[in-house]
N, C-alpha and C positions, 0 to 999 in steps of 0.2 A: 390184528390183521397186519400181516408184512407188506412193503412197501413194494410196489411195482420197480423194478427198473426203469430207468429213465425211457418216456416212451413207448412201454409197454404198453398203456393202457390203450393204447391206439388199435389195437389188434381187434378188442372189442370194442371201440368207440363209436356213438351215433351222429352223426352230423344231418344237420339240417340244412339247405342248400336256398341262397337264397336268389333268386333272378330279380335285381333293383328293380329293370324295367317296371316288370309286372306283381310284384310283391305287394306294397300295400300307397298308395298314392293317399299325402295328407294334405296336398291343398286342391286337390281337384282338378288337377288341369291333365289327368288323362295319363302320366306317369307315374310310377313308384317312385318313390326318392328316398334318400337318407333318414329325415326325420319318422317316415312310415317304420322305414326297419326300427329304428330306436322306441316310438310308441309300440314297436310288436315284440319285442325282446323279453318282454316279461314272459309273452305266450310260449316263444320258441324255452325258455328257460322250464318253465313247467310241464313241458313235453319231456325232460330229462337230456335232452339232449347233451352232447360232450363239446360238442364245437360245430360250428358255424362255417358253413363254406359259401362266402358273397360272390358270386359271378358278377363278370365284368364291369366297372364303374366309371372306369376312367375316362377321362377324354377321349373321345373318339369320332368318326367320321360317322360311326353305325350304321355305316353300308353292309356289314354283316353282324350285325347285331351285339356291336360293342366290341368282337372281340380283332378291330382294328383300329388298337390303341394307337393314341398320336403321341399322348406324353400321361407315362406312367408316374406321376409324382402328383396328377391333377384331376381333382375328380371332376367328370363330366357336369358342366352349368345344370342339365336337364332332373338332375338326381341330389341339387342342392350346392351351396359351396363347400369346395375342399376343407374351410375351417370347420364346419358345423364334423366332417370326419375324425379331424384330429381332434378336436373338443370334446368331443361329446360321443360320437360311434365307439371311437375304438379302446377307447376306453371302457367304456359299456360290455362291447363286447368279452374285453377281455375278462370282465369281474363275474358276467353270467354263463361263460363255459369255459372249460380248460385252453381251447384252444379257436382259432378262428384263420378261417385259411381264404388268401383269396387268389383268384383263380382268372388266367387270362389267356 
């Protein structure tokens, strides 16, 4: 099989899109958070999917539903700490699709 040019495969790629809010909440307090997407990765991975598109995370006022970021370097308290992102998300992400895109 020859090799795609770089980015080809995007043409035909599937992305799974995920709204934190509402995705999958792991301690019950009524939000999505971080740790839910990480326990649900397996799922999104065996769907086939290419990459991952995480809407809004960040810090925000979410007067409009996140996507009135305050400080893009910090993920929103409601959705877990920022370390649990660098640790453990996005790295995750990156081993279970080609690609992960996030979106603001």
């Amino acid at each position: 099989m020859a090799r795609l040019p770089k980015k080809e495969w995007l043409k035909n790629a599937v992305f799974y899109q995920i709204y934190p809010t509402s995705f999958f909440d792991s301690n019950d307090d009524g939000i999505g958070d971080i740790n839910g997407i990480i326990q649900k990765l397996d799922y999104v991975q065996n769907l086939g999917c290419d990459g991952i598109w995480l809407n809004p995370c960040f810090e925000s006022a979410f007067r409009d539903g996140g996507y009135d970021v305050i400080d893009y370097y910090k993920v929103d308290s409601r959705f877990g700490p920022t370390t649990i992102w660098l640790g453990c998300l996005r790295p995750r992400i990156k081993k279970v699709s080609k690609s992960y895109w996030i979106w603001w």
